[in-house]
C-alpha positions as CSV (number, residue, x, y, z in Angstrom):
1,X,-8.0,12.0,-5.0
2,X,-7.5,8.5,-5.9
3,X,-8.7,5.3,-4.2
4,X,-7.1,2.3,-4.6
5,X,-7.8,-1.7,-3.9
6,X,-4.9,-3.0,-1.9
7,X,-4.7,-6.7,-1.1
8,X,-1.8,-7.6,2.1
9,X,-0.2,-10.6,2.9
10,X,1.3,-10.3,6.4
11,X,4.7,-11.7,8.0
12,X,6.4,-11.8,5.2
13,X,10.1,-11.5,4.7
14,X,10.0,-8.4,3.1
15,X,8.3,-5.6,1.7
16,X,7.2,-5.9,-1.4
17,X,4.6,-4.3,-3.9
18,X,3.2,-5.9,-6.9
19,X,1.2,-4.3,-9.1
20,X,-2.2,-5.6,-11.8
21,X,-5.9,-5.6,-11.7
22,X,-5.2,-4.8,-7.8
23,X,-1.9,-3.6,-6.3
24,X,-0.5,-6.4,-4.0
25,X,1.4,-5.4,-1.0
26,X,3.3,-8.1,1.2
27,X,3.8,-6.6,4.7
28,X,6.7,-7.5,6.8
29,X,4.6,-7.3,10.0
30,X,1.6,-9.7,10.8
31,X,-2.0,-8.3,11.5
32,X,-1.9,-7.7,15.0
33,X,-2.4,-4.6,17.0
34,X,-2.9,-2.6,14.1
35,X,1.0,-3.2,12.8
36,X,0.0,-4.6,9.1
37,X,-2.0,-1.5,8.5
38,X,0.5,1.0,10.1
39,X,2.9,-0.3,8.2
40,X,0.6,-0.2,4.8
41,X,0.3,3.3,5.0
42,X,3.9,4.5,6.3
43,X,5.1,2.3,3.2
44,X,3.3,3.8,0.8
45,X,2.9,7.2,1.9
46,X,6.9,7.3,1.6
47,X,6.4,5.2,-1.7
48,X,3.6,8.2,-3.0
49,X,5.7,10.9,-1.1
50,X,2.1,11.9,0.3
51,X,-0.2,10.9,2.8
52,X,-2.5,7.9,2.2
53,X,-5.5,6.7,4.4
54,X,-6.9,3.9,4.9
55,X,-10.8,4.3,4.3
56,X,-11.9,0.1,4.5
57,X,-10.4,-3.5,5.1
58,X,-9.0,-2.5,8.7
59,X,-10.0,-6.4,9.4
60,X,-9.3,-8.1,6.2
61,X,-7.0,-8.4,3.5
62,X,-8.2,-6.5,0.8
63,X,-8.0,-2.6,1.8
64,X,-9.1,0.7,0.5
65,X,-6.6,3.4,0.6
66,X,-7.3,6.8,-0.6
67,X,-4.5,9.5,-1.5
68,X,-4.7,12.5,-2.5
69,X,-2.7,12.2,-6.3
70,X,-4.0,11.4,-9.5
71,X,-4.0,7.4,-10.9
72,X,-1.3,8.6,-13.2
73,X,0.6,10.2,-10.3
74,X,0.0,7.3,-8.8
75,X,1.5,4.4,-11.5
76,X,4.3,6.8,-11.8
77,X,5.6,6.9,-8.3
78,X,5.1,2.9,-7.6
79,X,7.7,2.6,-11.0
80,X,9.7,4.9,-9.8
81,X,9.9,2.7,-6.7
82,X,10.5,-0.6,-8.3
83,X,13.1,0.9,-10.5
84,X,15.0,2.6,-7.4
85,X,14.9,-0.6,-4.7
């Protein structure tokens, strides 16, 4: 299991995932009613092709997400994304 620092912008155009020090996630959907963080973990869930949680941050920007892959399974599947978008 990995856990991962995840900091959100909301309302943004589109999605988009950056990574660095901490993965940055821009989030078509503004934080209300729970959208932003429904959408977090649908995105990356289909972006880790397994299912992520969100363990901290349900209020705030910066999130903890765990899933259940390795960090190298991890960097592997978010390049594999950004090289197939």
């Amino acid at each position: 299991m990995t856990e991962i620092y995840v900091k959100v912008e909301t309302g943004q155009e589109e999605f988009e995932l950056e990574t660095g020090k901490m993965l940055k996630a821009s989030l078509t959907q503004r934080a209300e009613n729970n959208r932003a963080n429904t959408e977090l973990v649908e995105r990356l869930s289909d972006i880790f092709e397994d299912r992520v949680g969100l363990i901290k941050g349900h209020k705030r920007p910066r999130k903890k997400i765990k899933v259940d892959l390795t960090k190298e399974e991890v960097e592997e599947r978010i390049e594999k994304w950004q090289k197939h978008r």
